[in-house]
C-alpha positions as CSV (number, residue, x, y, z in Angstrom):
1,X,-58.9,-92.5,129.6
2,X,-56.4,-90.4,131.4
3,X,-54.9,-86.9,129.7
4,X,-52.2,-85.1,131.1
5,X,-51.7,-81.9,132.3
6,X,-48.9,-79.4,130.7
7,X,-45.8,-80.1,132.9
8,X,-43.3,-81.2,130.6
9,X,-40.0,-81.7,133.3
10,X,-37.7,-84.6,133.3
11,X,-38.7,-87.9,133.5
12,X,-37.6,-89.1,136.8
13,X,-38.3,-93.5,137.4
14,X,-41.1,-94.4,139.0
15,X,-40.8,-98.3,138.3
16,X,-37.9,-98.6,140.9
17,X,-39.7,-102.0,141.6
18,X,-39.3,-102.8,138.1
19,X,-35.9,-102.1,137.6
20,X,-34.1,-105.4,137.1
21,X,-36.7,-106.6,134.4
22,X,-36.5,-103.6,132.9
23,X,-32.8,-104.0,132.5
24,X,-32.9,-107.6,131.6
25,X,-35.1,-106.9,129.0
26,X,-32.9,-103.7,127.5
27,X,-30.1,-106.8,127.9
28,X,-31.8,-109.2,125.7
29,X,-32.8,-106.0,123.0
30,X,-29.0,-105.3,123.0
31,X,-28.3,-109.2,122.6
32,X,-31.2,-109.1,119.6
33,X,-28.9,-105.7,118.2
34,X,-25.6,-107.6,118.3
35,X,-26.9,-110.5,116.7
36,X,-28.5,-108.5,114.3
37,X,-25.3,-106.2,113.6
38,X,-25.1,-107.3,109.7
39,X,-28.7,-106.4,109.1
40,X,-29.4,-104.4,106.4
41,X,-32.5,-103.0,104.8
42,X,-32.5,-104.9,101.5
43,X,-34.0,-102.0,99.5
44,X,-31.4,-99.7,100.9
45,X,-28.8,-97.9,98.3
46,X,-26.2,-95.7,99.1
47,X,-24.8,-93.3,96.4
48,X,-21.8,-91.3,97.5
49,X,-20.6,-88.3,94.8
50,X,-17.5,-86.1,94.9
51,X,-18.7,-82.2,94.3
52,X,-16.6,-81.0,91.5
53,X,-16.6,-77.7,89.9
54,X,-19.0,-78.9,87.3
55,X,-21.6,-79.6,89.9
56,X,-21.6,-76.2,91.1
57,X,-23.1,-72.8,90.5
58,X,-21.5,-69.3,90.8
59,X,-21.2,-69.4,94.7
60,X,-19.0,-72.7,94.1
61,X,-22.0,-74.7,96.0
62,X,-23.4,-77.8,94.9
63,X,-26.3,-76.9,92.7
64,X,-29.3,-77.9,94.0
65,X,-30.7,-79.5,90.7
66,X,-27.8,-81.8,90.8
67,X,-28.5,-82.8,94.1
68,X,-31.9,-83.3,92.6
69,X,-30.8,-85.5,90.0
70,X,-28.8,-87.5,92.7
71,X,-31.6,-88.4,94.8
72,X,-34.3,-89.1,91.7
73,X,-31.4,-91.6,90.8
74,X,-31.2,-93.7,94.1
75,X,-34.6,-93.7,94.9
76,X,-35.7,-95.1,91.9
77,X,-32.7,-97.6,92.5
78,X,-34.3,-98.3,95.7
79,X,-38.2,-98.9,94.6
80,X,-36.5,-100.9,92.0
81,X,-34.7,-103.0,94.1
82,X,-38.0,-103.8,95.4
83,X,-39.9,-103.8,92.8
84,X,-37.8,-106.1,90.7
85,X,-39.0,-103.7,87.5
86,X,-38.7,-100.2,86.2
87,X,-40.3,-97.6,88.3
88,X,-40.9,-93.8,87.6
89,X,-40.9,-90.9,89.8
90,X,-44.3,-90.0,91.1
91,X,-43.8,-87.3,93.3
92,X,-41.5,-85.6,95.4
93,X,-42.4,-84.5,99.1
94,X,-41.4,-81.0,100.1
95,X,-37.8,-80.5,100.7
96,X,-36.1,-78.2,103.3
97,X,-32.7,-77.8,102.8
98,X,-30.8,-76.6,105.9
99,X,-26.7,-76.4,104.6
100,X,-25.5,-76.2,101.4
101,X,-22.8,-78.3,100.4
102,X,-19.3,-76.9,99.2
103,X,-17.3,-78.3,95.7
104,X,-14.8,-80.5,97.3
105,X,-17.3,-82.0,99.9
106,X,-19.2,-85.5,99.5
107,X,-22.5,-86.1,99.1
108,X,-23.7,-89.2,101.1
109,X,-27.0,-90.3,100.0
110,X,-29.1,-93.4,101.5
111,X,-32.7,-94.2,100.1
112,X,-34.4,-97.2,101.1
113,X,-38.3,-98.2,100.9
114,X,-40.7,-97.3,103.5
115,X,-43.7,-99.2,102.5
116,X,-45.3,-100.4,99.7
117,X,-49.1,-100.1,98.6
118,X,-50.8,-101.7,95.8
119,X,-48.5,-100.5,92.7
120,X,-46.8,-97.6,94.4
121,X,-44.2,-97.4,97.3
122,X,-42.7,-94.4,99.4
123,X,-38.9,-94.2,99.6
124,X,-37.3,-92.3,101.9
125,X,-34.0,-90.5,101.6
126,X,-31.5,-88.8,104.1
127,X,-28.7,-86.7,102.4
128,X,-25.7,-85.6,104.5
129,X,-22.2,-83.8,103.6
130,X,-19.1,-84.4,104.4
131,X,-15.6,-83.0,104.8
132,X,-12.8,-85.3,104.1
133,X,-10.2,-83.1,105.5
134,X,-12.0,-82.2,109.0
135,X,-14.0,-85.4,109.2
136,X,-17.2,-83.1,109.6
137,X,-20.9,-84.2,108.5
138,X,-23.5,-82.3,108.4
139,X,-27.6,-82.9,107.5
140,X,-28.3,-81.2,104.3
141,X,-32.3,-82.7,104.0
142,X,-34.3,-85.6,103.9
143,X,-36.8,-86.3,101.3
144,X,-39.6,-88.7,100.7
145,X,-40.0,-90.0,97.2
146,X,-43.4,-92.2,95.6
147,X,-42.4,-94.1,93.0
148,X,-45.0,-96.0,90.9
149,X,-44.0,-99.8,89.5
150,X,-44.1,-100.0,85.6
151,X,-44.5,-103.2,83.2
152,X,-45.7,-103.4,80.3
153,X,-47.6,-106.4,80.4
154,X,-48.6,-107.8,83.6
155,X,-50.2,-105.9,86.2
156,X,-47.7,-105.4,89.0
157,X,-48.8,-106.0,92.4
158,X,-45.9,-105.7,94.9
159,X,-44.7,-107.2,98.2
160,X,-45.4,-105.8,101.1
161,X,-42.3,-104.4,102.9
162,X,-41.5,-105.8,106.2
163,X,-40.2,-103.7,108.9
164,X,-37.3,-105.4,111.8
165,X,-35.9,-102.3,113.5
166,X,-38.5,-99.5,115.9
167,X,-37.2,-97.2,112.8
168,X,-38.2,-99.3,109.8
169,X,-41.3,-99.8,111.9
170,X,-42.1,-96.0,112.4
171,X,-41.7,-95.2,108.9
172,X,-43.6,-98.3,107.8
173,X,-46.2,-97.2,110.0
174,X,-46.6,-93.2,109.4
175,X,-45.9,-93.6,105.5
176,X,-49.9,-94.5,105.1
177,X,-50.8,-91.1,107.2
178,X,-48.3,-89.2,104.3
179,X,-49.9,-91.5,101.4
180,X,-53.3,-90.7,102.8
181,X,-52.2,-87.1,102.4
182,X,-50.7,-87.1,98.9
183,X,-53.8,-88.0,97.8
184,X,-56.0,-85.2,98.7
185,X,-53.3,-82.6,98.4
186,X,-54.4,-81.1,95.0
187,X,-57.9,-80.3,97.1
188,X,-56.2,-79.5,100.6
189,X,-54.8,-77.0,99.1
190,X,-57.7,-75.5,97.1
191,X,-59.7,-75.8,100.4
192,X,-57.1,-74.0,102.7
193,X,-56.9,-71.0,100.0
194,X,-60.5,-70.8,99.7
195,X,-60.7,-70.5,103.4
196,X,-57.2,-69.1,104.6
197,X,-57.7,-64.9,105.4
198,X,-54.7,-63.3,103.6
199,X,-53.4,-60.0,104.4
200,X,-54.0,-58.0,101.4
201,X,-51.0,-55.5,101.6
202,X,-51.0,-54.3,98.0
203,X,-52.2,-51.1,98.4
204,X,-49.7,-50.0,101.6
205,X,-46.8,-50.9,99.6
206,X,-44.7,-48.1,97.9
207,X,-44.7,-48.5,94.5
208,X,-41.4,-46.8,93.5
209,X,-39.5,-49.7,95.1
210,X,-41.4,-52.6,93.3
211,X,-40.3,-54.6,90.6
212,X,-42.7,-55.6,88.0
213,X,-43.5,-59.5,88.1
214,X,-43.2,-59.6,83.9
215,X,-39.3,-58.7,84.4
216,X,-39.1,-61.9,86.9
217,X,-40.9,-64.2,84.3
218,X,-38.5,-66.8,82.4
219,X,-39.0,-69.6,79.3
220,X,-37.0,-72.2,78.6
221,X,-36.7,-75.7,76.4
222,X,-35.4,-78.3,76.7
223,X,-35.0,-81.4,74.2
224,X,-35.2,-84.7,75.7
225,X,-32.0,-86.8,74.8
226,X,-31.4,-90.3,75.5
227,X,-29.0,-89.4,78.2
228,X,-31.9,-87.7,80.2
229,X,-34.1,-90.7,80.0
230,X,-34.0,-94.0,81.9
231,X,-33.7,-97.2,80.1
232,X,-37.8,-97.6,79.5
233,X,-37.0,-94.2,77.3
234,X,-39.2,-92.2,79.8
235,X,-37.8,-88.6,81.3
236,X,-35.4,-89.1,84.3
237,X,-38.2,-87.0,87.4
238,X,-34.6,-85.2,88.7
239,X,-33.6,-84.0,85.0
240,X,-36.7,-82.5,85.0
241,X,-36.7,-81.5,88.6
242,X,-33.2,-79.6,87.9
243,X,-34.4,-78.2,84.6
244,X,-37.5,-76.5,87.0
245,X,-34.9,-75.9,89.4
246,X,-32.7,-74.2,87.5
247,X,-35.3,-71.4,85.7
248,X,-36.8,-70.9,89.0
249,X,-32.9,-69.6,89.9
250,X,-32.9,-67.3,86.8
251,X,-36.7,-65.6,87.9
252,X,-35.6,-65.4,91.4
253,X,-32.2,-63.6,90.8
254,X,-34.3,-61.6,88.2
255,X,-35.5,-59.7,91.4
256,X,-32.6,-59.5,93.5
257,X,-29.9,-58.9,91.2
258,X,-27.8,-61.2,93.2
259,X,-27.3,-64.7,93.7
260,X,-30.1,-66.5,95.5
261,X,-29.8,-69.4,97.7
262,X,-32.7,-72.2,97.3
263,X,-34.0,-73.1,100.8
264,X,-37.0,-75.2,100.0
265,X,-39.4,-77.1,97.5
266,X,-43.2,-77.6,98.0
267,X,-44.5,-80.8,96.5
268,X,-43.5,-82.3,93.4
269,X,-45.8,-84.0,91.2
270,X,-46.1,-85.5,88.2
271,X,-49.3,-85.5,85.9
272,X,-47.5,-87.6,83.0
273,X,-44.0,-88.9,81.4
274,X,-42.3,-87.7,79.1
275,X,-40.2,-89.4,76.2
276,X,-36.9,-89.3,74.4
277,X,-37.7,-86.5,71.7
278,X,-40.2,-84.3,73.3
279,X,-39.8,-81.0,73.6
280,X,-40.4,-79.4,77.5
281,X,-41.1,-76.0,77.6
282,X,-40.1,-74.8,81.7
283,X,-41.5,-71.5,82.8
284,X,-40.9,-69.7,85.9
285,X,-42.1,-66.2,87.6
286,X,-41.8,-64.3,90.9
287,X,-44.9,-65.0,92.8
288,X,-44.5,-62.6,95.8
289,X,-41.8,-61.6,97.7
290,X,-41.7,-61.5,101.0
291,X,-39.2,-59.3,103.6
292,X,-36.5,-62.3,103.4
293,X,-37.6,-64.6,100.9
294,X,-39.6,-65.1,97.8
295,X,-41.7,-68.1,96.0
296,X,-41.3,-68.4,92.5
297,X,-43.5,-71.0,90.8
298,X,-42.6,-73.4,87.9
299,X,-44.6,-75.5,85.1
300,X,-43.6,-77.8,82.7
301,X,-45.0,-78.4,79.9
302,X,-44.5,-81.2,77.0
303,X,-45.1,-81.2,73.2
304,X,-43.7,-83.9,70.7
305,X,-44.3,-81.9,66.8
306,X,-43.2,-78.2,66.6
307,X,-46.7,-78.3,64.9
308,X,-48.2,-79.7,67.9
309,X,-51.4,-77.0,69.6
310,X,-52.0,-78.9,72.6
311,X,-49.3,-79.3,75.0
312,X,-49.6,-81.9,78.1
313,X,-49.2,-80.4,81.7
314,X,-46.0,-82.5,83.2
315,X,-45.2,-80.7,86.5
316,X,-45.7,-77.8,88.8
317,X,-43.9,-76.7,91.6
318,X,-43.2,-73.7,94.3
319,X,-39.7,-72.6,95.7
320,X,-38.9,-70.8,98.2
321,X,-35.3,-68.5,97.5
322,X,-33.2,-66.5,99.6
323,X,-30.2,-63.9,99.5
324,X,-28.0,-64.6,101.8
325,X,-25.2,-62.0,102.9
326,X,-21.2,-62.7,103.8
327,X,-22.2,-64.0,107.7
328,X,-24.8,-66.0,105.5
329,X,-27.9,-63.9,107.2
330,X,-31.0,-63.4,104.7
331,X,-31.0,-59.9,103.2
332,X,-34.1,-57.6,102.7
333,X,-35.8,-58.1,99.2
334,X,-37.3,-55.7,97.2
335,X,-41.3,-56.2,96.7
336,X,-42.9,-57.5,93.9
337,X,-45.7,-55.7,92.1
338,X,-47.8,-57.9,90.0
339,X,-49.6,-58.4,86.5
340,X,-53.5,-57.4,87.0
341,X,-55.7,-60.4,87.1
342,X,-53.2,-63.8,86.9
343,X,-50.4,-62.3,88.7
344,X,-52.2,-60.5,91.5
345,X,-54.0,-63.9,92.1
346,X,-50.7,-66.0,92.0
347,X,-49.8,-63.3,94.3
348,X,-52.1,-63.6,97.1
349,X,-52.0,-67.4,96.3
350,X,-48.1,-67.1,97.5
351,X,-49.0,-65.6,100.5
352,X,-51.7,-68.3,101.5
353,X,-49.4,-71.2,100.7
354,X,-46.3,-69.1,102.6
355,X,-48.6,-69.4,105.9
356,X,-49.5,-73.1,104.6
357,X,-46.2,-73.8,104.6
358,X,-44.6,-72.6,107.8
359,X,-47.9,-74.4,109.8
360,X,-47.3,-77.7,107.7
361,X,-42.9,-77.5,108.7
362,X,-44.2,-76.2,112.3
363,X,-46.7,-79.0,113.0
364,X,-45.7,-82.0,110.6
365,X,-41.5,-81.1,110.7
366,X,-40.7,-80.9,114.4
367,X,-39.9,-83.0,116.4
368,X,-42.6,-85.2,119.1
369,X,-41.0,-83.2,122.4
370,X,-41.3,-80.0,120.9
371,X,-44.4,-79.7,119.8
372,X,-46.7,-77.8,122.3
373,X,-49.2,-79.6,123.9
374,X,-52.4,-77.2,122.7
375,X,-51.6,-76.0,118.9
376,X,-53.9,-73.6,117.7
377,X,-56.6,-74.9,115.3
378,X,-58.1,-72.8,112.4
379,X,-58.5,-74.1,108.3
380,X,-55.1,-73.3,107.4
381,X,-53.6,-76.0,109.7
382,X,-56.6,-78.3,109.9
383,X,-54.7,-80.9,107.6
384,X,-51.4,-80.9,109.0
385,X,-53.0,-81.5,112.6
386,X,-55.0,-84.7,111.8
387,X,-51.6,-85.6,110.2
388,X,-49.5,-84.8,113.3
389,X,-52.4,-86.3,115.4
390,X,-52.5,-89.6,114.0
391,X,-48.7,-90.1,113.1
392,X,-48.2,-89.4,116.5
393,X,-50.1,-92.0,117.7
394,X,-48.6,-94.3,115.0
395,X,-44.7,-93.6,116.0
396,X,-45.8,-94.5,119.4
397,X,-47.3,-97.4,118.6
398,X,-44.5,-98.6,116.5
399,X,-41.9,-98.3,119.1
400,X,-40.0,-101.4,120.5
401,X,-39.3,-101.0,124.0
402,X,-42.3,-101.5,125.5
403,X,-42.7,-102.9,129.4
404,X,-45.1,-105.8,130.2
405,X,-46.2,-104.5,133.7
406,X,-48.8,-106.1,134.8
407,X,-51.5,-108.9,133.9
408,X,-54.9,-109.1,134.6
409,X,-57.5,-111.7,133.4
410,X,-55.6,-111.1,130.2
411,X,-55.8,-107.3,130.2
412,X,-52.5,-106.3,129.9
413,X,-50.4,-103.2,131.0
414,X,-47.4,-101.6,129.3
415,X,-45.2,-98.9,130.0
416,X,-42.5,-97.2,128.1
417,X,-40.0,-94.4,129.6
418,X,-38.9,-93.0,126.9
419,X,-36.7,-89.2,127.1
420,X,-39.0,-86.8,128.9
421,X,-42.1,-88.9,128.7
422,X,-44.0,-91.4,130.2
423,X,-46.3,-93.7,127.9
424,X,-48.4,-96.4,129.0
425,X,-50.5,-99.0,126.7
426,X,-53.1,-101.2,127.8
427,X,-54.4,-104.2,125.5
428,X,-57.0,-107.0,125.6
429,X,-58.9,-108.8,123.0
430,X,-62.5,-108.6,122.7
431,X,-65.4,-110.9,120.6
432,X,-66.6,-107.8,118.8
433,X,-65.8,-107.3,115.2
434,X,-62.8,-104.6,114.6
435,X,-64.7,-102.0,112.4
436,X,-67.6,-102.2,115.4
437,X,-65.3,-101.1,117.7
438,X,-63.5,-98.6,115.7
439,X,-67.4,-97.1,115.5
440,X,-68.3,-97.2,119.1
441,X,-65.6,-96.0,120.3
442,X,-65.0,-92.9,117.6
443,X,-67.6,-91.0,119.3
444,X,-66.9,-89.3,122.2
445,X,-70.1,-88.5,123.7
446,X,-70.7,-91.9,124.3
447,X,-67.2,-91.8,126.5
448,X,-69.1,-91.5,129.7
449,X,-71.0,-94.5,129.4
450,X,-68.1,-96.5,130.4
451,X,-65.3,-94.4,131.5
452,X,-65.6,-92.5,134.4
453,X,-62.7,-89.8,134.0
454,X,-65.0,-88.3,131.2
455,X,-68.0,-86.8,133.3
456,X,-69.3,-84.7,130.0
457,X,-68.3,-84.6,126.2
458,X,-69.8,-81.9,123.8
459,X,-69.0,-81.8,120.2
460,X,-68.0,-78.5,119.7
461,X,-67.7,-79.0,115.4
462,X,-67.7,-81.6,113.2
463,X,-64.6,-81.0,110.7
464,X,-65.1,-83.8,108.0
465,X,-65.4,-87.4,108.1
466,X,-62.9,-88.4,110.1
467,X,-62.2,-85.1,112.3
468,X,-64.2,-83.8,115.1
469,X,-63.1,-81.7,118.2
470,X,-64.9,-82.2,121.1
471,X,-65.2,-80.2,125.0
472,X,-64.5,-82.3,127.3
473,X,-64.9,-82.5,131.3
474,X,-63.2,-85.2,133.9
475,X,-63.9,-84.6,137.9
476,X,-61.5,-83.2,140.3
477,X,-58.5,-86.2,140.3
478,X,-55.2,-86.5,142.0
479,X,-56.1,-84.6,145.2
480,X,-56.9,-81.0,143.0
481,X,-60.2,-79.3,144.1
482,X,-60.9,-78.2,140.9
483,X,-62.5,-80.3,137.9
484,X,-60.3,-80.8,134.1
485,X,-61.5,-79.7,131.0
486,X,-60.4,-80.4,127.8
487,X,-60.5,-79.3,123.7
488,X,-59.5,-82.4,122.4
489,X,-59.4,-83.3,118.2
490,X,-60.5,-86.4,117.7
491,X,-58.7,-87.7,114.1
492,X,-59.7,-91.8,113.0
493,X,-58.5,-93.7,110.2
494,X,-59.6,-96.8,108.3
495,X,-56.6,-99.6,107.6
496,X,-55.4,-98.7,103.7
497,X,-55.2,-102.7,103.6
498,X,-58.6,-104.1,104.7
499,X,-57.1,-104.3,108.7
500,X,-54.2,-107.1,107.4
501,X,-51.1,-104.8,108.5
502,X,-52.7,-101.4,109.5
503,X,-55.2,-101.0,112.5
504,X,-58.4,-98.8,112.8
505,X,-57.1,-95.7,114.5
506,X,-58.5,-93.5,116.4
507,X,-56.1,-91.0,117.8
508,X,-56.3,-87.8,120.2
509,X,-54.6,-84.4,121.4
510,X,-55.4,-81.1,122.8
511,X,-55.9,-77.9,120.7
512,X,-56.8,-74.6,121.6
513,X,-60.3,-72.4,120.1
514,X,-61.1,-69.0,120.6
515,X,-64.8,-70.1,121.9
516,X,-63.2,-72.3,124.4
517,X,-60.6,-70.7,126.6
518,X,-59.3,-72.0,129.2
519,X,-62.0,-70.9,133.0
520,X,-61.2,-70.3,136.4
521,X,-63.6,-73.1,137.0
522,X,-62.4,-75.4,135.8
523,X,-58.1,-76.5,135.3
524,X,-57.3,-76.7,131.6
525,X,-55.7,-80.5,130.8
526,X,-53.9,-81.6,127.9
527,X,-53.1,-84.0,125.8
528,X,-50.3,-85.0,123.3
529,X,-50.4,-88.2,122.4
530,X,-53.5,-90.6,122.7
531,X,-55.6,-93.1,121.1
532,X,-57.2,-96.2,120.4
533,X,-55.4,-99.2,117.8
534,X,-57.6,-102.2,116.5
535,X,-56.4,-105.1,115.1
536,X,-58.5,-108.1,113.6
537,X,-57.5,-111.0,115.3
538,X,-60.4,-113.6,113.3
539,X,-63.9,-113.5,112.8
540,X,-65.9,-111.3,115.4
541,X,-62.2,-111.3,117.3
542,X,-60.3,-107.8,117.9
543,X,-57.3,-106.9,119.9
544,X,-58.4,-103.1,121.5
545,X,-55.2,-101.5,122.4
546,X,-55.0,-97.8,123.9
547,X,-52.2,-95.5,124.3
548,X,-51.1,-92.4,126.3
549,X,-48.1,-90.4,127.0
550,X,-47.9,-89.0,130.4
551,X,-45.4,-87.3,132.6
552,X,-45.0,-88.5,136.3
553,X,-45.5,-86.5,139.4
554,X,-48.5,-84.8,137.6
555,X,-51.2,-87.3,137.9
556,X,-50.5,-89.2,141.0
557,X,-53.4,-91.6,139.9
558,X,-51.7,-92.6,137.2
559,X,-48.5,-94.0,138.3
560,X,-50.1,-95.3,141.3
561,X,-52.0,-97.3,138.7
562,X,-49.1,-97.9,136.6
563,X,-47.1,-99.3,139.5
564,X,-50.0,-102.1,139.8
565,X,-51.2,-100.4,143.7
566,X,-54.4,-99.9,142.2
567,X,-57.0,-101.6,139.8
568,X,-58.7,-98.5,138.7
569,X,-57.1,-98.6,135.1
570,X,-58.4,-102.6,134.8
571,X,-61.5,-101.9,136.0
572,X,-61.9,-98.6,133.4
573,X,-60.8,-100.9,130.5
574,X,-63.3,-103.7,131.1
575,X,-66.2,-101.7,131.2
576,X,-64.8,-100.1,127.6
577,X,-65.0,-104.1,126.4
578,X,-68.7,-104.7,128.0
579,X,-69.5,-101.3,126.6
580,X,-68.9,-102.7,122.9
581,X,-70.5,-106.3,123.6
582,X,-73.4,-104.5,124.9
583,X,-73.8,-102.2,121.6
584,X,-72.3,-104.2,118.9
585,X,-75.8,-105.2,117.3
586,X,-76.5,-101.3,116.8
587,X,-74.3,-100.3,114.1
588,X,-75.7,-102.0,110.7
589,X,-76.5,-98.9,109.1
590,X,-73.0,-97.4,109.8
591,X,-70.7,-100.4,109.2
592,X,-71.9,-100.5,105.6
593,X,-70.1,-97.0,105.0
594,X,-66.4,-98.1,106.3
């Protein structure tokens, strides 16, 4: 319905009406927190470890593939909590590590499950640091973990999690967005270095001050010992993790001659187990380097017989390594010249996942408030948009503190002031089967036929099944002379459990194109949050809900409307429910695709 445009100043209270309710309502969610001080997630495990000198490496800091091994270790306590059976490490989101941690220091770290699919479940971990003496914590990372149930016997199917707090919500919610992405990252990333334009400087660079790639490149083995398998006899994933972790170091000081600080991990993820008595051979070489930091990639491989030809692919992973001077400030690196063929292509593959990666920690790593409101769009962040689109939309679904305004024939208004935002959320329930509505509704050129704030929608490309990015015009509003327009991507999802928990999804924010900048004929809107949720409710029975953030004092309209003075929003939403009874006999074709 309504966007906003970019005026992102503090929220001031425009439900001074309101007031009192709102407050007795905070009053009974404080009365709801108190009585519900003792909770605790039951899948949660804590794991608290005193760095000794043994932990460390030569800069007397915790070694990261310690840390590693820590986390591995209570996770899979956590999914096996759960689970009530052995699990084994799946993969490993990326991990940014912002402080190191000193020997002498405690490591505090907390897993508990997120969510749980069919046989696998996402655990999330938070790892802080602590100083006993000065009382001082700090955030080293967070991490998110998939762990996959394992009998031997019976197929496992596990129990759903079920989220009590807005957190445990949120998580639950946005772990099917991260799920959906694990799955198709082996070919988003394929995709984005088919298609991502990488600066070729090869030929500029000065060859005297290279270092050849072959001097960076390192092989190990390792011989799997019952003390570095779990009680099913299968590879601990953080042994193996430090293992990779810990050639990676030896290639990366290789090239700087110094000691190199690890300050992040792309994607872990494991093709196979391994068992007491194989044999893992870990190799690791300098991809590129880059003026403060360099990517050095790691395989692991498994064979059981020294005899054995064929050895079984058991890992692969990127990390990124930096030098770090006394005021710990990144030094310059010297380049890297690589190998003909291989090495010049894992070289220009470095760069592409380098830009990869600082658009995926931009877009999917920051913070709701400071994301801009128009983010560029081209291939290389395509992914990590629709990701940030739709969890964006989930998060503020999921949230707790939402305001029944106002009622209406049993449309119903909420609001939600929330830091430097405005949100509102307006529901009903419709005789119109869930997946019908998902379907009318997806497209937006058919917008106009019932809401009148969209006076024109082209679609200006069609990015795959479930992203398109449409132009979009609204008439002159809030006493402005001038019309809106807007780039808006359009991202839907289908529930990952046949609509029981999750809702069809259709979510919405602005992006900027080069063939559609902003004209003095029209005033450039924006959105940041938007979207449409549908739940089954029964047979031929949905609840429609859509959602919008919004700052006051912008769009008069809208808090006119918010503030129940007007009608406008009731009357836009019940011409969006006679809009799907009127066309839900047209979709046969298209229903038997979802």
């Amino acid at each position: 319905m309504i966007h906003r445009i970019g005026n992102r100043s503090g929220l001031a209270s425009v439900f001074s009406s309101r007031t009192s309710r709102k407050s007795a309502s905070r009053a009974g969610n404080d009365s709801a927190m108190a009585d519900g001080e003792g909770y605790r997630n039951p899948t949660e495990v804590q794991m608290s470890q005193l760095v000794l000198p043994c932990h460390t490496n030569q800069r007397g800091e915790l070694s990261v593939g310690q840390l590693l091994k820590w986390i591995d270790t209570t996770a899979c306590l956590s999914a096996e909590r759960h689970a009530g059976c052995p699990c084994v490490t799946a993969s490993m989101d990326d991990i940014y590590f912002e402080h190191t941690i000193s020997v002498g220091q405690v490591v505090n770290i907390k897993a508990k499950v997120n969510r749980a699919f069919n046989s696998s479940m996402e655990v999330g971990i938070q790892v802080a640091s602590e100083d006993l003496c000065s009382e001082k914590q700090w955030n080293v990372c967070k991490a998110l973990a998939t762990f996959v149930a394992h009998r031997e016997i019976t197929k496992v199917k596990l129990k759903q999690i079920t989220p009590r707090t807005e957190e445990e919500k949120m998580e639950h919610s946005v772990a099917a967005e991260r799920r959906r992405m694990r799955l198709v990252y082996a070919d988003t990333i394929k995709d984005l270095l088919a298609n991502c334009a990488i600066q070729d400087d090869l030929e500029s660079r000065d060859c005297s001050h290279m270092v050849p790639a072959e001097k960076t490149r390192v092989e190990s083995v390792e011989l799997v010992l019952p003390p570095h398998a779990n009680h099913q006899g299968n590879t601990f994933g953080g042994q193996i993790m430090a293992w990779m972790e810990n050639v990676a170091t030896i290639a990366a000081r290789r090239l700087c001659c110094a000691h190199p600080t690890l300050k992040a991990i792309e994607m872990f993820h494991f093709r196979g187990p391994s068992q007491v008595g194989d044999r893992l051979v870990l190799k690791a070489i300098v991809n590129n380097a880059f003026k403060h930091s360099m990517e050095v990639g790691v395989c692991v491989e498994a064979y059981r017989q020294q005899a054995e030809t064929h050895r079984r692919h058991i890992n692969s992973a990127f990390m990124t390594f930096v030098v770090l001077d006394a005021d710990d400030q990144p030094q310059l690196l010297p380049w890297i010249r690589p190998q003909p063929g291989d090495g010049e292509r894992r070289y220009r593959e470095a760069s592409a996942r380098r830009k990869i990666r600082l658009d995926r920690k931009y877009i999917v790593s920051c913070k709701q408030t400071e994301v801009p409101l128009s983010v560029p769009w081209d291939p290389s962040n395509q992914v990590y948009l629709s990701y940030n689109n739709v969890s964006s939309l989930r998060m503020l679904v999921a949230k707790d503190n939402w305001v029944l305004s106002s009622e209406i024939n049993q449309v119903r208004l909420y609001t939600l002031e929330d830091d430097k935002f405005l949100s509102f959320h307006m529901e009903m329930v419709v005789h119109v089967d869930a997946a019908q509505a998902f379907l009318l509704l997806s497209d937006l050129r058919r917008r106009p036929e019932w809401d009148k704030h969209y006076r024109s929608v082209e679609l200006v490309q069609q990015v795959d099944e479930d992203d398109a990015i449409y132009h979009v015009t609204s008439p002159a509003l809030g006493g402005h002379t001038k019309p809106q327009d807007f780039v808006i991507l359009a991202s839907r999802r289908k529930p990952c459990d046949n609509g029981c928990v999750d809702p069809y999804v259709i979510a919405l924010r602005s992006v900027t194109l080069p063939t559609h900048q902003e004209t003095p004929e029209y005033r450039r809107g924006e959105t940041l949050c938007s979207g449409f949720c549908f739940w089954r409710e029964g047979d031929q029975l949905t609840k429609v809900s859509y959602y919008n953030q919004a700052t006051p004092g912008v769009l008069n309209y809208v808090t006119t409307n918010v503030a129940g003075l007007s009608s406008e929003f009731y009357t836009t939403f019940k011409a969006c429910e006679q809009f799907l009874l009127d066309n839900r006999n047209d979709l046969a074709p298209s229903l038997q695709t979802l």
